[in-house]
C-alpha positions in Angstrom: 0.0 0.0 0.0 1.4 3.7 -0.9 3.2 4.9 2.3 0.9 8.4 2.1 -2.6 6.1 2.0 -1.0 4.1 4.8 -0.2 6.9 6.8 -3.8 8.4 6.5 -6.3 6.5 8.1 -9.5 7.6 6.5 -8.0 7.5 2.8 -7.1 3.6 3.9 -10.8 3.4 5.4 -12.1 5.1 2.3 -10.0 3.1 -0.6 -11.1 -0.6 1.6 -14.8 0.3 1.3 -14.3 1.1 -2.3 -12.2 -1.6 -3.1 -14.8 -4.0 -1.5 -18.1 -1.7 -2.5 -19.3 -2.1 1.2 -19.1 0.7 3.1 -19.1 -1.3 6.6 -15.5 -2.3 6.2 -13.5 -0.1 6.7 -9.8 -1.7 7.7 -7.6 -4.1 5.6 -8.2 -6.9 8.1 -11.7 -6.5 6.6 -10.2 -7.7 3.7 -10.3 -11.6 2.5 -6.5 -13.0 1.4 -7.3 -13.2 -2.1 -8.6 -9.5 -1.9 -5.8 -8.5 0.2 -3.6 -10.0 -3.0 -6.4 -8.2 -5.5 -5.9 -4.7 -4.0 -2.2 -4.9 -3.7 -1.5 -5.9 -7.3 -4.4 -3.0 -8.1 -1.5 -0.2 -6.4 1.3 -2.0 -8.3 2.9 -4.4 -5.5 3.5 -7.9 -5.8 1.2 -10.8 -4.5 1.8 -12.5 -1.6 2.1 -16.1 -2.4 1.1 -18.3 0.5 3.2 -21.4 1.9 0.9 -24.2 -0.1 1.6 -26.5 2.7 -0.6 -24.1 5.2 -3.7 -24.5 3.0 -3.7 -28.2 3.6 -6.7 -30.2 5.3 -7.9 -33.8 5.7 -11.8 -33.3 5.0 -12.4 -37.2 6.8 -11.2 -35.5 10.0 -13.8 -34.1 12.1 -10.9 -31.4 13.9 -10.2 -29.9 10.5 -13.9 -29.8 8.9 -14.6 -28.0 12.1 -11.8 -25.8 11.9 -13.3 -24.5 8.6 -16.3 -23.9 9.8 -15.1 -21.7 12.9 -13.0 -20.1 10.0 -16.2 -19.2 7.8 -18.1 -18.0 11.1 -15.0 -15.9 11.4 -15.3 -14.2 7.9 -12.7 -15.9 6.4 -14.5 -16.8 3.4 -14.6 -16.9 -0.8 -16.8 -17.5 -3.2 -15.9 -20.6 -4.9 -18.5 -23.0 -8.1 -21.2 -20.9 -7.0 -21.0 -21.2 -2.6 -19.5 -19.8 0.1 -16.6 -21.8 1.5 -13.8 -21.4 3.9 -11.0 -19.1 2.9 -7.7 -21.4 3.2 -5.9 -18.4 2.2 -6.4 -16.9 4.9 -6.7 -19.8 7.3 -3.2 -20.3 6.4 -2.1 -17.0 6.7 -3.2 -16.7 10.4 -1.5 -20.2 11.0 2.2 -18.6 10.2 1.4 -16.0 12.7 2.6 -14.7 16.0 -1.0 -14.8 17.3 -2.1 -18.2 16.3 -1.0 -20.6 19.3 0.5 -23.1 16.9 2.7 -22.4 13.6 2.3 -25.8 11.3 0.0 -26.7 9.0 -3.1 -28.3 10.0 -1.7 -31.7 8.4 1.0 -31.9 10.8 -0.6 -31.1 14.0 -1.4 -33.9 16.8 -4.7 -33.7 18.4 -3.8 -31.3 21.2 -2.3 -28.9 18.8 -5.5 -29.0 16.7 -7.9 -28.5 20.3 -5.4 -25.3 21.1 -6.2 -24.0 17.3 -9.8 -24.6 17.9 -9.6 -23.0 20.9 -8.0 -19.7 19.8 -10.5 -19.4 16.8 -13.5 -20.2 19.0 -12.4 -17.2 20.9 -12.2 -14.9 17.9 -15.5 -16.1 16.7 -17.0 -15.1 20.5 -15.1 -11.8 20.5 -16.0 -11.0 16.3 -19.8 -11.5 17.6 -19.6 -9.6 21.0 -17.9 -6.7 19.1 -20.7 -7.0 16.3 
């Protein structure tokens, strides 16, 4: 993002709502991964390409189905053949950071690992609905 829209919060504010045509968000977290990508190839950047191993899941496993759906409740979603489905974009994403409690992908994780994830993102979820 250009350092003088950065700096200005209500230019940011104003350029997300456009960017998304809803004028309810308002901050780049607001922003799906593959629009985050979108908007900064739009101002001339380069897209972020995501470690594949991060957007890995085993749909026969009861954890990582509900993993996705505490990440749609979230907000991390995309459109995908005509539904709404979890975002592994950003799933991934948030798995490689500092605030999520464990940094693999969801294919390597034991069963305690994968109750601490599920923990953290039922928090969000509660908090993302309290703050609504």
């Amino acid at each position: 993002m250009p350092t003088e829209i950065k700096a200005d919060k209500m230019a940011k504010a104003e350029l997300v709502s456009q960017f998304t045509e809803d004028e309810t968000k308002r901050s780049t977290k607001d922003l799906s991964w593959s629009q985050a990508n979108f908007l900064i190839i739009s101002l001339g950047g380069s897209p972020i390409i995501p470690n594949r191993s991060y957007l890995l899941f085993d749909a026969k496993k009861r954890s990582h189905m509900y993993i996705l759906s505490l990440a749609q409740q979230y907000g991390w979603t995309k459109y995908h053949n005509g539904r709404w489905i979890a975002d592994m974009d950003a799933v991934g994403t948030w798995l490689q950071t500092k605030r999520c409690p464990v940094n693999k992908p969801l294919v390597y994780m034991s069963n305690n690992e994968l109750s601490n994830i599920i923990i953290a993102l039922e928090n969000m979820v509660r908090w993302k609905n309290q703050k609504a």
